[in-house]
N, C-alpha and C positions, 0 to 999 in steps of 0.2 A: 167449660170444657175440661174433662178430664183428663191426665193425660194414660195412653193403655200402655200397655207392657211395651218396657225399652227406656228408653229417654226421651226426656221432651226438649227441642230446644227452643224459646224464644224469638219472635220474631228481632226483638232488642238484639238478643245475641248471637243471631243470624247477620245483621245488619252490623253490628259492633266488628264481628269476625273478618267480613268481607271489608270494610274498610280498613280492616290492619291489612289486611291480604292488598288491596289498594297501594297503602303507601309502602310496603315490601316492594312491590312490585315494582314501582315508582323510583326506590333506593336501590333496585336491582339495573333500571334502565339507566339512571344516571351514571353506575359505575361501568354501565357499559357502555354506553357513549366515551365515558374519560378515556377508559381500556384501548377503542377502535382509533382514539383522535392520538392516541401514543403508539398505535403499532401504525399512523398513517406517516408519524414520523421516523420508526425505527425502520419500516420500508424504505421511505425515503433515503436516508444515512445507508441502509446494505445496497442500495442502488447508487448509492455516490461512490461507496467501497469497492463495490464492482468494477465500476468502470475505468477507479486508479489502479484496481489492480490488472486489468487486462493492458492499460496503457505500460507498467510495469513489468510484462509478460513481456510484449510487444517492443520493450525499448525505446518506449516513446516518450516516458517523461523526461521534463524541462532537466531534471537533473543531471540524465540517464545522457541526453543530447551535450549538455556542457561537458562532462566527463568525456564522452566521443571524440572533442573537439579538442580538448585538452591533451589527451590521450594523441591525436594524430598529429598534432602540434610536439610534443614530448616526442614523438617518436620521426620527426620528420627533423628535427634536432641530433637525435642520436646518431641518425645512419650519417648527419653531415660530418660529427667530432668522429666516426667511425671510419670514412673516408678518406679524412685528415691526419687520422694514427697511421693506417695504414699506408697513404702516399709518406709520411716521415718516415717509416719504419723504413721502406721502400729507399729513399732517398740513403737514409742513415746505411745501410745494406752497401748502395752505390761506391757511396763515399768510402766505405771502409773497404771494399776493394778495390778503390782507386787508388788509398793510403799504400795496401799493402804492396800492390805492383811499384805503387812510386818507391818504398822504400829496398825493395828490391833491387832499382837502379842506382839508391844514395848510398848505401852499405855493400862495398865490396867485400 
């Protein structure tokens, strides 16, 4: 067989061709399998992310609740030493107008 105008190509390098095309294809699937089995885990991880971050929004984390407590403890402290300035101050107030009427009476 001769071959006519154009190119002729071999059934060998018909056959040759398609089997590199084969394992291309092959080296193509493989690296898409790794690709899909790492975005099933970076999905994973932005779906854990999410949901500390709405628990963060929301004031629900463990830390967020300690701080609260600490916080209303802290402040359930203040108002009591605040009470206690106040009733001394009150007190101290008394006294010293009690001082000054008395010495009103001991100093002629």
């Amino acid at each position: 067989m001769t071959p006519a105008e154009g190119v002729y190509i071999s059934p060998a390098q018909t056959y040759a061709e398609v089997q590199q095309l084969v394992r291309g294809v092959g080296q193509l699937e493989a690296k898409i399998d790794k690709f899909l089995d790492e975005a099933k885990d970076i999905r994973s991880d932005i779906n854990d992310h999410e949901i500390r971050l709405r628990a963060l929004e929301h004031g629900q984390s463990e830390r967020q609740r300690t701080e609260t407590v600490r916080i209303d403890t802290a402040e359930t402290r203040i108002t009591t030493v605040e009470r206690k300035v106040w009733a001394a101050t009150g007190a101290v107030g008394v006294l010293c107008m009690g001082a000054g009427y008395l010495m009103q009476y001991l100093i002629p």
